[in-house]
C-alpha positions as CSV (number, residue, x, y, z in Angstrom):
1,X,0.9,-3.2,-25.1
2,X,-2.0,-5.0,-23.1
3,X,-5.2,-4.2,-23.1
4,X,-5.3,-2.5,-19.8
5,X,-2.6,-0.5,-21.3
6,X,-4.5,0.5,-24.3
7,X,-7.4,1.2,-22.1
8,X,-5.3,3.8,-20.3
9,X,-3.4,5.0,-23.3
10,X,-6.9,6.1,-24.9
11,X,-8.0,7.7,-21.8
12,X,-4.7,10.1,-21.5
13,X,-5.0,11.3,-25.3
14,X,-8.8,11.7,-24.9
15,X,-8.1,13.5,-22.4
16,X,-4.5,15.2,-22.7
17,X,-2.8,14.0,-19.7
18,X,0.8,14.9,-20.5
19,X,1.8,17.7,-17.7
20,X,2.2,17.6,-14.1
21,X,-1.0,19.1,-12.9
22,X,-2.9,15.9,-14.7
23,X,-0.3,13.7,-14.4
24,X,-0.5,14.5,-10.3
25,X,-4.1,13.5,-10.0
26,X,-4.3,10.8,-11.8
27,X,-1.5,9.3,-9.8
28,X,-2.9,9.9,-6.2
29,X,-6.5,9.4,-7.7
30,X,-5.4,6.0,-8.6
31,X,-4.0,5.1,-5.2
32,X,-7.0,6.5,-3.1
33,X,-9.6,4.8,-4.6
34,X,-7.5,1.1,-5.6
35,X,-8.8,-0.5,-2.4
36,X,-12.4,1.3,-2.4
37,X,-15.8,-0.8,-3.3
38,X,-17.1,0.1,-6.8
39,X,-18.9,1.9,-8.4
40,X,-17.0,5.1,-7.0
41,X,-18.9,8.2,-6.6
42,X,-17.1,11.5,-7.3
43,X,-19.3,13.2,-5.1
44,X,-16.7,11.4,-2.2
45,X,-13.2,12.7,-3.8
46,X,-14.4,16.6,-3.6
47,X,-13.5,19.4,-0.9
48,X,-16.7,20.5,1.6
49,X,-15.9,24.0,-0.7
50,X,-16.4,22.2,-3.8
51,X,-13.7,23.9,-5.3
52,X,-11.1,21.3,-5.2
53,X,-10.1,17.0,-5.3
54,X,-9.8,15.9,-1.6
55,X,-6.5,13.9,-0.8
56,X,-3.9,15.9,-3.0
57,X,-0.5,16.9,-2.3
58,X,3.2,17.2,-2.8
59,X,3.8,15.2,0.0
60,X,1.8,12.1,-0.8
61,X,2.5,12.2,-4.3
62,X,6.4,12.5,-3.5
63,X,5.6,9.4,-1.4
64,X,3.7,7.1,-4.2
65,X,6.0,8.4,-7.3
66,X,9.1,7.1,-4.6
67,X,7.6,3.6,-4.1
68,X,7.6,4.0,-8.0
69,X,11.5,4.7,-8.2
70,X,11.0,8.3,-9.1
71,X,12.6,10.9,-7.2
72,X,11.9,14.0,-9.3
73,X,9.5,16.3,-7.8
74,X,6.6,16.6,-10.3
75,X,4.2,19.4,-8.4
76,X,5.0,20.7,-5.2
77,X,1.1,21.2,-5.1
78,X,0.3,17.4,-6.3
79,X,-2.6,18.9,-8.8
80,X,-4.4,20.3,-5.8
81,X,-4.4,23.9,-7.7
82,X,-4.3,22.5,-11.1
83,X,-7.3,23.9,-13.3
84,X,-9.6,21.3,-14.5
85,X,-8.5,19.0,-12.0
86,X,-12.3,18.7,-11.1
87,X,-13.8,18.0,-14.2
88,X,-10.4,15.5,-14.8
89,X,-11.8,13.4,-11.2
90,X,-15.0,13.1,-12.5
91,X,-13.8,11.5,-15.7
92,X,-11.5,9.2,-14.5
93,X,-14.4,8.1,-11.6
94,X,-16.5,7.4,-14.8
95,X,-13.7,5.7,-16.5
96,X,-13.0,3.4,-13.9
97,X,-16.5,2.5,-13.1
98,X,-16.9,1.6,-16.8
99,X,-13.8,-0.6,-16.9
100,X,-14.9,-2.7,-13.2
101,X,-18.4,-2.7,-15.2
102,X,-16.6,-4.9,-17.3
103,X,-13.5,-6.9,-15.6
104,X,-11.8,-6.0,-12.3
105,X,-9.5,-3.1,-12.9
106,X,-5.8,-4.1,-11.9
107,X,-5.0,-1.3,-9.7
108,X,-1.0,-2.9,-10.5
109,X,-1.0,-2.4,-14.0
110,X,-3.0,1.2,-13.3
111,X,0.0,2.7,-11.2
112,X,2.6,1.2,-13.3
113,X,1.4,2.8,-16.2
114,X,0.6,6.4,-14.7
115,X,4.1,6.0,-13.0
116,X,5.3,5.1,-17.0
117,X,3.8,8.7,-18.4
118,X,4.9,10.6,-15.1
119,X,9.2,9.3,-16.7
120,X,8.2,10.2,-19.8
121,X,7.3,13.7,-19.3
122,X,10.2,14.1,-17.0
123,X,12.5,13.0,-20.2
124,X,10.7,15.1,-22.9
125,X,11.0,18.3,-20.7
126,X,14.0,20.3,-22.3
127,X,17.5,21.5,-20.4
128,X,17.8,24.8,-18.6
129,X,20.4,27.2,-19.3
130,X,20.3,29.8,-17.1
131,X,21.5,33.1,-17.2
132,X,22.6,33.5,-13.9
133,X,25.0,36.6,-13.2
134,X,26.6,35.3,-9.8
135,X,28.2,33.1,-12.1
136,X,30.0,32.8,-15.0
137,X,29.4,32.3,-18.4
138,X,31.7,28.5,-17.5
139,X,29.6,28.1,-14.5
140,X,26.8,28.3,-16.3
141,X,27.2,25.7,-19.0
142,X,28.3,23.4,-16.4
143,X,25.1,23.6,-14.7
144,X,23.8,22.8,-18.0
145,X,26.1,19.6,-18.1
146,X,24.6,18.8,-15.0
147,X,21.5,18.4,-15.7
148,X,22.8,16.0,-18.6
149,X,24.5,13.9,-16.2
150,X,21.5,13.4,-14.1
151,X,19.0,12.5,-16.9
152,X,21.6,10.5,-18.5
153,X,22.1,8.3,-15.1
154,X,18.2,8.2,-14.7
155,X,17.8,7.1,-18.7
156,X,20.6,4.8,-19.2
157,X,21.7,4.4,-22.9
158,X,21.2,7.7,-24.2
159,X,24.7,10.0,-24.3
160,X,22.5,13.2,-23.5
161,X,25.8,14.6,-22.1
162,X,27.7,14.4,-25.0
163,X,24.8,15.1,-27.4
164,X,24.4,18.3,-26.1
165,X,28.9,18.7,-26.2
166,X,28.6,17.9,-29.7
167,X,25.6,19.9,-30.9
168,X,26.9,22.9,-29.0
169,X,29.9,23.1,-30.6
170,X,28.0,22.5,-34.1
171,X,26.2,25.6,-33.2
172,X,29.3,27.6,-32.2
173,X,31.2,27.0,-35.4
174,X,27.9,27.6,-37.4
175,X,27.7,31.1,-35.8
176,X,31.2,32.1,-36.7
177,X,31.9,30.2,-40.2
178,X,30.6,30.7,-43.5
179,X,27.1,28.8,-44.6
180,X,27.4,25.3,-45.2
181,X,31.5,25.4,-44.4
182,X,30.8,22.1,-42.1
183,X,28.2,19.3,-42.2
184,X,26.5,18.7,-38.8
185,X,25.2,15.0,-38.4
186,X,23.1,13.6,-35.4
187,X,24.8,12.5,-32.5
188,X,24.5,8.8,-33.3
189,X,26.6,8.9,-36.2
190,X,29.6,8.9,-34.3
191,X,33.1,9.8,-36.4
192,X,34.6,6.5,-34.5
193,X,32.3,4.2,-36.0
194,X,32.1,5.8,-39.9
195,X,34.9,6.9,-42.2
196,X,34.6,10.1,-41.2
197,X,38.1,12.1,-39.7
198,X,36.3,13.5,-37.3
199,X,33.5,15.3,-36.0
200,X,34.2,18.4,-37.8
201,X,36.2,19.5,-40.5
202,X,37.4,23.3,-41.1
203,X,39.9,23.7,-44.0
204,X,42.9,21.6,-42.5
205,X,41.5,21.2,-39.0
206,X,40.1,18.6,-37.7
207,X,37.7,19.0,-34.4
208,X,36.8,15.7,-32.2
209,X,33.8,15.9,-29.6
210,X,34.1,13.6,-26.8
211,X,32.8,13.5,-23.0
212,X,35.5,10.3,-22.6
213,X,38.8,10.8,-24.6
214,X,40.5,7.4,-24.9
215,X,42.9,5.7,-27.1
216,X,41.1,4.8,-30.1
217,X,40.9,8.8,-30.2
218,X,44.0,9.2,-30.1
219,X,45.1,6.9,-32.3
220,X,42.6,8.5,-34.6
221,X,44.2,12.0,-33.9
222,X,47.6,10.7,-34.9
223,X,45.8,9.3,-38.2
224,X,44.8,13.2,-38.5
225,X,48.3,14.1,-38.5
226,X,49.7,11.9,-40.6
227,X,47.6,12.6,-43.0
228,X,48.2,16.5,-42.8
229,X,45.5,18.0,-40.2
230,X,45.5,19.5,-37.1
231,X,43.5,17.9,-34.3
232,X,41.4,19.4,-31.8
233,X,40.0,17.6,-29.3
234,X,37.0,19.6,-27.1
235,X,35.5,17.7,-23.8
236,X,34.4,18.9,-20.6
237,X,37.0,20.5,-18.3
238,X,37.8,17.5,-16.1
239,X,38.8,15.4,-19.0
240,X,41.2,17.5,-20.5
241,X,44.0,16.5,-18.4
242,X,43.1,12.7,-19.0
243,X,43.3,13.4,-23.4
244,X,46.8,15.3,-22.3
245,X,48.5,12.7,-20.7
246,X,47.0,10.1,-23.4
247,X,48.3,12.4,-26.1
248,X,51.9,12.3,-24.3
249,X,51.6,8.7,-23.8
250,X,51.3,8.1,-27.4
251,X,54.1,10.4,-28.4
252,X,51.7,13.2,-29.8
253,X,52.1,15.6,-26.6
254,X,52.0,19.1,-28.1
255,X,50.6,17.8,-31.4
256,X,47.0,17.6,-30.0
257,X,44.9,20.7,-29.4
258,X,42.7,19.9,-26.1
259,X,40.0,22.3,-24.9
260,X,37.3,22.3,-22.6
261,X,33.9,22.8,-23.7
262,X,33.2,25.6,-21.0
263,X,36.2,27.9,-22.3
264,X,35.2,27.1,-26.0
265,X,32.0,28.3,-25.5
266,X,32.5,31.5,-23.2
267,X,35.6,32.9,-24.9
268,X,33.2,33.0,-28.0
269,X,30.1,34.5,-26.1
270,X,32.4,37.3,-24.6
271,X,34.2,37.7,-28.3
272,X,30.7,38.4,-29.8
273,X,29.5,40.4,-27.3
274,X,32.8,42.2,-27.7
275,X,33.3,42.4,-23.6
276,X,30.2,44.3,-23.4
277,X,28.1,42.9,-20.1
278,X,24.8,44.1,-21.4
279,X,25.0,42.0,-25.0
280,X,26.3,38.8,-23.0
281,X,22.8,37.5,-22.9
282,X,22.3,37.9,-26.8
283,X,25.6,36.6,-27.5
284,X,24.1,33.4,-25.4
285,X,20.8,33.2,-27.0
286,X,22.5,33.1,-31.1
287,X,24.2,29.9,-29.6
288,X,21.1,28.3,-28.5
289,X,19.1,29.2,-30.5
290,X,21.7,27.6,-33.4
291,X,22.0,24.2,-31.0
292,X,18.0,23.7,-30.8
293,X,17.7,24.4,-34.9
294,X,20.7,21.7,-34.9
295,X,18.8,19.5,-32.4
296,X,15.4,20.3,-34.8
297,X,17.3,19.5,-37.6
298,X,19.0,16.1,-36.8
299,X,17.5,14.4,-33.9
300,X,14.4,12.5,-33.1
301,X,14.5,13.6,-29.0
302,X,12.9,16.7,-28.4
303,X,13.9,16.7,-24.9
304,X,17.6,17.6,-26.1
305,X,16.3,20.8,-26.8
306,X,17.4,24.0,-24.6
307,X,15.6,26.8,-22.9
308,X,17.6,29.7,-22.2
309,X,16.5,31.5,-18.5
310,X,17.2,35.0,-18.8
Protein backbone atom coordinates (compact mmCIF):
# COMPACT_ATOMS: atom_id res chain seq x y z
CA UNK A 1 0.00 0.00 0.00
CA UNK A 2 1.46 3.55 -0.76
CA UNK A 3 1.42 6.21 1.29
CA UNK A 4 -1.36 8.02 -0.41
CA UNK A 5 -3.14 4.91 0.18
CA UNK A 6 -2.52 4.69 3.80
CA UNK A 7 -3.33 8.35 4.02
CA UNK A 8 -6.82 7.48 2.68
CA UNK A 9 -7.14 4.11 4.48
CA UNK A 10 -6.82 6.18 7.96
CA UNK A 11 -9.23 8.68 6.89
CA UNK A 12 -12.13 6.02 6.05
CA UNK A 13 -11.71 4.11 9.57
CA UNK A 14 -11.45 7.41 11.38
CA UNK A 15 -14.18 8.20 9.97
CA UNK A 16 -16.35 4.90 9.07
CA UNK A 17 -16.78 5.21 5.47
CA UNK A 18 -18.00 1.74 4.61
CA UNK A 19 -21.81 2.31 3.20
CA UNK A 20 -23.18 3.99 0.29
CA UNK A 21 -24.36 7.21 1.79
CA UNK A 22 -20.41 7.96 2.61
CA UNK A 23 -19.02 6.10 0.11
CA UNK A 24 -21.37 8.46 -2.44
CA UNK A 25 -19.83 11.71 -1.26
CA UNK A 26 -16.64 10.99 -1.05
CA UNK A 27 -16.67 9.86 -4.56
CA UNK A 28 -18.34 12.96 -6.22
CA UNK A 29 -16.55 15.16 -3.51
CA UNK A 30 -13.39 13.86 -4.93
CA UNK A 31 -14.20 14.65 -8.50
CA UNK A 32 -15.60 18.21 -7.87
CA UNK A 33 -12.94 19.62 -6.27
CA UNK A 34 -9.72 17.55 -8.21
CA UNK A 35 -9.28 20.47 -10.57
CA UNK A 36 -10.15 23.34 -7.94
CA UNK A 37 -7.20 25.79 -6.43
CA UNK A 38 -6.38 24.89 -2.78
CA UNK A 39 -6.98 25.42 0.14
CA UNK A 40 -10.73 24.50 -0.52
CA UNK A 41 -13.26 26.14 1.56
CA UNK A 42 -16.37 24.04 2.58
CA UNK A 43 -18.28 27.06 2.82
CA UNK A 44 -18.40 26.55 -1.46
CA UNK A 45 -19.62 22.75 -1.48
CA UNK A 46 -22.99 23.64 0.70
CA UNK A 47 -26.75 24.21 -0.53
CA UNK A 48 -28.06 28.20 -0.30
CA UNK A 49 -30.47 26.11 2.55
CA UNK A 50 -27.45 24.87 4.30
CA UNK A 51 -29.00 21.81 4.80
CA UNK A 52 -27.24 19.74 2.23
CA UNK A 53 -23.51 19.15 -0.12
CA UNK A 54 -24.04 20.94 -3.51
CA UNK A 55 -23.28 18.70 -6.58
CA UNK A 56 -24.76 15.26 -5.43
CA UNK A 57 -26.63 12.77 -7.27
CA UNK A 58 -27.44 9.34 -8.68
CA UNK A 59 -26.85 10.57 -11.93
CA UNK A 60 -23.32 11.87 -11.65
CA UNK A 61 -22.23 9.41 -9.38
CA UNK A 62 -23.66 6.58 -11.88
CA UNK A 63 -21.55 8.51 -14.40
CA UNK A 64 -17.96 8.72 -12.36
CA UNK A 65 -18.43 5.00 -10.66
CA UNK A 66 -18.94 4.01 -14.80
CA UNK A 67 -15.61 5.63 -15.96
CA UNK A 68 -14.46 3.51 -12.91
CA UNK A 69 -15.84 0.07 -14.39
CA UNK A 70 -18.64 -0.16 -11.89
CA UNK A 71 -21.99 -0.60 -13.00
CA UNK A 72 -23.86 -1.27 -9.79
CA UNK A 73 -26.01 1.42 -8.58
CA UNK A 74 -24.70 2.43 -5.18
CA UNK A 75 -27.47 5.38 -4.11
CA UNK A 76 -30.03 6.39 -6.33
CA UNK A 77 -29.72 9.70 -4.09
CA UNK A 78 -25.70 9.85 -4.57
CA UNK A 79 -25.45 10.83 -0.53
CA UNK A 80 -27.52 13.93 -1.23
CA UNK A 81 -29.98 12.68 1.76
CA UNK A 82 -27.46 10.81 3.65
CA UNK A 83 -27.24 12.00 7.37
CA UNK A 84 -23.96 13.34 8.34
CA UNK A 85 -23.07 14.00 4.91
CA UNK A 86 -22.38 17.69 6.05
CA UNK A 87 -20.21 17.24 8.79
CA UNK A 88 -18.40 14.12 6.40
CA UNK A 89 -17.63 17.43 3.59
CA UNK A 90 -16.23 19.40 5.98
CA UNK A 91 -13.81 16.68 7.11
CA UNK A 92 -12.66 15.54 4.00
CA UNK A 93 -12.20 19.58 2.89
CA UNK A 94 -9.95 19.69 6.00
CA UNK A 95 -8.30 16.45 5.06
CA UNK A 96 -7.36 17.38 1.75
CA UNK A 97 -6.16 20.79 2.55
CA UNK A 98 -3.84 19.20 5.10
CA UNK A 99 -2.46 16.66 2.62
CA UNK A 100 -1.75 19.63 -0.47
CA UNK A 101 -0.26 21.45 2.80
CA UNK A 102 2.14 18.93 2.42
CA UNK A 103 2.62 17.41 -1.24
CA UNK A 104 0.16 17.71 -4.11
CA UNK A 105 -2.72 15.35 -3.62
CA UNK A 106 -2.89 12.83 -6.72
CA UNK A 107 -6.45 13.25 -7.46
CA UNK A 108 -5.53 9.59 -9.65
CA UNK A 109 -4.59 7.69 -6.88
CA UNK A 110 -7.74 9.51 -4.72
CA UNK A 111 -10.49 8.06 -7.20
CA UNK A 112 -8.86 4.87 -7.62
CA UNK A 113 -8.90 4.17 -4.15
CA UNK A 114 -12.61 5.47 -3.27
CA UNK A 115 -13.63 3.54 -6.58
CA UNK A 116 -11.45 0.37 -4.63
CA UNK A 117 -13.88 0.67 -1.25
CA UNK A 118 -17.09 1.50 -3.36
CA UNK A 119 -16.19 -2.84 -4.98
CA UNK A 120 -15.55 -3.82 -1.83
CA UNK A 121 -18.72 -2.95 -0.13
CA UNK A 122 -20.57 -4.15 -3.20
CA UNK A 123 -18.82 -7.69 -2.47
CA UNK A 124 -19.30 -7.85 1.36
CA UNK A 125 -23.12 -7.03 0.97
CA UNK A 126 -24.88 -10.48 1.56
CA UNK A 127 -27.39 -12.39 -1.17
CA UNK A 128 -31.16 -11.84 -1.13
CA UNK A 129 -33.52 -14.54 -1.00
CA UNK A 130 -36.71 -13.35 -1.37
CA UNK A 131 -39.93 -14.53 -0.46
CA UNK A 132 -41.79 -13.63 -3.29
CA UNK A 133 -45.30 -15.46 -3.67
CA UNK A 134 -45.80 -14.82 -7.63
CA UNK A 135 -43.25 -17.35 -7.69
CA UNK A 136 -42.25 -20.41 -6.65
CA UNK A 137 -40.35 -21.76 -4.06
CA UNK A 138 -37.80 -22.96 -7.50
CA UNK A 139 -38.17 -19.60 -8.79
CA UNK A 140 -37.07 -18.26 -5.99
CA UNK A 141 -33.77 -19.91 -5.29
CA UNK A 142 -32.93 -19.26 -8.80
CA UNK A 143 -33.12 -15.76 -8.34
CA UNK A 144 -30.77 -16.44 -5.57
CA UNK A 145 -28.37 -18.24 -8.14
CA UNK A 146 -28.53 -15.29 -9.96
CA UNK A 147 -27.30 -13.01 -8.00
CA UNK A 148 -24.30 -15.60 -7.64
CA UNK A 149 -23.62 -15.60 -11.16
CA UNK A 150 -23.44 -11.96 -11.38
CA UNK A 151 -21.06 -11.35 -8.47
CA UNK A 152 -19.14 -14.25 -9.48
CA UNK A 153 -18.57 -12.73 -13.28
CA UNK A 154 -17.81 -9.20 -11.53
CA UNK A 155 -15.21 -11.02 -8.88
CA UNK A 156 -13.51 -13.51 -10.95
CA UNK A 157 -11.95 -16.50 -8.91
CA UNK A 158 -14.31 -16.93 -6.33
CA UNK A 159 -17.04 -20.05 -7.02
CA UNK A 160 -19.83 -17.90 -5.09
CA UNK A 161 -22.25 -20.01 -7.19
CA UNK A 162 -21.29 -23.11 -6.08
CA UNK A 163 -20.45 -22.07 -2.54
CA UNK A 164 -23.75 -21.18 -1.95
CA UNK A 165 -24.97 -24.98 -3.90
CA UNK A 166 -22.88 -26.64 -1.51
CA UNK A 167 -23.54 -24.85 1.70
CA UNK A 168 -27.28 -25.02 0.98
CA UNK A 169 -27.43 -28.45 0.78
CA UNK A 170 -25.20 -28.79 3.98
CA UNK A 171 -27.88 -26.91 5.66
CA UNK A 172 -30.69 -29.04 4.21
CA UNK A 173 -29.35 -32.39 5.27
CA UNK A 174 -28.39 -30.79 8.73
CA UNK A 175 -32.16 -29.89 9.17
CA UNK A 176 -33.41 -33.31 8.51
CA UNK A 177 -30.46 -35.72 9.89
CA UNK A 178 -29.38 -36.47 13.22
CA UNK A 179 -26.52 -34.15 14.97
CA UNK A 180 -23.20 -34.57 13.71
CA UNK A 181 -24.42 -37.49 11.12
CA UNK A 182 -22.24 -35.49 8.27
CA UNK A 183 -19.17 -33.30 8.52
CA UNK A 184 -19.60 -29.99 6.56
CA UNK A 185 -16.13 -28.46 5.30
CA UNK A 186 -15.63 -25.00 3.63
CA UNK A 187 -16.16 -24.77 0.07
CA UNK A 188 -12.46 -24.78 -0.77
CA UNK A 189 -11.79 -28.18 0.29
CA UNK A 190 -13.15 -29.60 -2.61
CA UNK A 191 -13.94 -33.71 -2.53
CA UNK A 192 -11.98 -33.78 -6.08
CA UNK A 193 -8.90 -32.55 -4.82
CA UNK A 194 -8.76 -34.62 -1.20
CA UNK A 195 -9.46 -38.22 -0.40
CA UNK A 196 -12.62 -37.61 0.46
CA UNK A 197 -15.71 -39.83 -1.58
CA UNK A 198 -17.54 -36.99 -1.85
CA UNK A 199 -19.07 -34.06 -0.57
CA UNK A 200 -21.32 -35.80 1.81
CA UNK A 201 -21.63 -38.99 3.23
CA UNK A 202 -25.03 -40.50 4.72
CA UNK A 203 -24.86 -44.20 5.76
CA UNK A 204 -24.10 -45.75 2.19
CA UNK A 205 -24.88 -42.63 0.09
CA UNK A 206 -22.71 -40.66 -1.27
CA UNK A 207 -23.94 -36.84 -2.28
CA UNK A 208 -21.60 -34.70 -4.90
CA UNK A 209 -22.12 -30.81 -5.15
CA UNK A 210 -21.26 -29.44 -8.37
CA UNK A 211 -22.36 -26.26 -10.56
CA UNK A 212 -20.23 -28.12 -13.74
CA UNK A 213 -20.56 -31.98 -13.67
CA UNK A 214 -17.74 -33.42 -15.78
CA UNK A 215 -15.91 -36.50 -16.13
CA UNK A 216 -13.51 -36.68 -13.42
CA UNK A 217 -17.01 -36.73 -11.47
CA UNK A 218 -18.10 -39.21 -13.00
CA UNK A 219 -15.40 -41.32 -12.89
CA UNK A 220 -15.37 -40.55 -9.22
CA UNK A 221 -19.20 -41.65 -9.07
CA UNK A 222 -18.30 -45.00 -10.65
CA UNK A 223 -15.36 -45.19 -7.91
CA UNK A 224 -18.53 -44.74 -5.50
CA UNK A 225 -20.08 -47.76 -6.86
CA UNK A 226 -17.63 -49.97 -6.96
CA UNK A 227 -16.80 -49.51 -3.82
CA UNK A 228 -20.57 -50.05 -2.57
CA UNK A 229 -22.33 -46.50 -2.40
CA UNK A 230 -24.86 -44.89 -4.06
CA UNK A 231 -24.14 -41.63 -5.84
CA UNK A 232 -26.02 -38.54 -5.90
CA UNK A 233 -25.09 -35.86 -7.86
CA UNK A 234 -27.10 -32.25 -7.02
CA UNK A 235 -26.36 -29.13 -9.56
CA UNK A 236 -28.43 -26.52 -10.80
CA UNK A 237 -31.37 -27.48 -13.14
CA UNK A 238 -29.70 -26.73 -16.49
CA UNK A 239 -26.87 -29.08 -15.81
CA UNK A 240 -28.73 -32.03 -14.99
CA UNK A 241 -29.14 -33.12 -18.44
CA UNK A 242 -25.39 -32.52 -19.16
CA UNK A 243 -24.33 -35.21 -15.68
CA UNK A 244 -27.13 -37.58 -17.53
CA UNK A 245 -25.75 -38.04 -20.69
CA UNK A 246 -22.10 -38.13 -19.07
CA UNK A 247 -23.39 -40.83 -16.70
CA UNK A 248 -24.79 -42.86 -19.93
CA UNK A 249 -21.67 -42.13 -21.75
CA UNK A 250 -19.61 -43.82 -19.17
CA UNK A 251 -21.91 -46.76 -18.91
CA UNK A 252 -23.40 -45.70 -15.44
CA UNK A 253 -26.82 -44.38 -16.94
CA UNK A 254 -29.40 -45.33 -14.26
CA UNK A 255 -26.66 -45.93 -11.62
CA UNK A 256 -26.25 -42.10 -10.89
CA UNK A 257 -28.87 -40.18 -8.87
CA UNK A 258 -28.99 -36.53 -10.58
CA UNK A 259 -31.03 -33.65 -9.03
CA UNK A 260 -31.36 -30.17 -9.40
CA UNK A 261 -30.69 -27.92 -6.55
CA UNK A 262 -34.11 -26.02 -6.97
CA UNK A 263 -36.26 -29.36 -6.56
CA UNK A 264 -33.92 -30.58 -3.65
CA UNK A 265 -34.54 -27.61 -1.80
CA UNK A 266 -38.39 -26.91 -2.40
CA UNK A 267 -39.63 -30.54 -2.13
CA UNK A 268 -37.98 -30.22 1.41
CA UNK A 269 -39.49 -26.68 2.29
CA UNK A 270 -43.06 -27.89 1.28
CA UNK A 271 -42.34 -31.44 3.23
CA UNK A 272 -41.68 -29.39 6.43
CA UNK A 273 -44.16 -27.15 6.06
CA UNK A 274 -46.33 -30.13 5.48
CA UNK A 275 -48.17 -28.30 2.25
CA UNK A 276 -49.30 -25.69 4.52
CA UNK A 277 -48.96 -22.10 2.60
CA UNK A 278 -48.83 -20.12 5.71
CA UNK A 279 -45.54 -22.14 7.35
CA UNK A 280 -43.72 -22.02 3.82
CA UNK A 281 -41.87 -18.92 4.99
CA UNK A 282 -40.62 -20.69 8.29
CA UNK A 283 -39.85 -23.83 6.50
CA UNK A 284 -37.52 -21.28 4.37
CA UNK A 285 -36.03 -19.34 7.17
CA UNK A 286 -34.64 -23.06 9.27
CA UNK A 287 -32.72 -23.52 5.90
CA UNK A 288 -31.10 -20.17 5.95
CA UNK A 289 -30.71 -19.70 8.85
CA UNK A 290 -28.70 -23.43 8.95
CA UNK A 291 -26.69 -22.17 5.52
CA UNK A 292 -25.47 -18.74 7.26
CA UNK A 293 -24.39 -20.75 10.67
CA UNK A 294 -22.62 -23.05 8.00
CA UNK A 295 -21.16 -20.07 6.17
CA UNK A 296 -20.24 -18.52 10.03
CA UNK A 297 -18.86 -21.60 10.76
CA UNK A 298 -16.47 -22.48 7.81
CA UNK A 299 -15.81 -19.54 5.74
CA UNK A 300 -13.76 -16.40 5.83
CA UNK A 301 -16.32 -14.34 3.29
CA UNK A 302 -18.99 -12.77 5.04
CA UNK A 303 -20.62 -11.66 1.89
CA UNK A 304 -21.72 -15.47 1.31
CA UNK A 305 -24.05 -14.92 3.87
CA UNK A 306 -28.02 -14.83 3.10
CA UNK A 307 -30.75 -12.53 3.98
CA UNK A 308 -34.07 -13.87 3.77
CA UNK A 309 -36.86 -11.05 2.37
CA UNK A 310 -40.09 -11.98 3.76
Amino acid sequence: MSEAEKRLKTFQIENNIVTKGPLSLVVQFTRMVRDKVFPLNSDDYRTGSQGQVAGLGGSNLKKILKEQGISQMLASEGGRTSRGSMGLMIKYVEFLNAWDSEEPVNFTVVEKFWADQVLEYFRNQPFILTADASKTIGANFDDLFGQARKRQSQNPGTQYLGIILQHLVAAKLSLILPESSIKVHGASVADSSTERNGDFTVKNTIIHCTTAPGAPLIEKCGNNIRSGFHPVIVTIFDRVRTALDLASDAGLGGRIEVWDVQQFLSTNIYEHSFFDETNLNEAISKIVAKYNYIVSSTETDPSLRIDFER
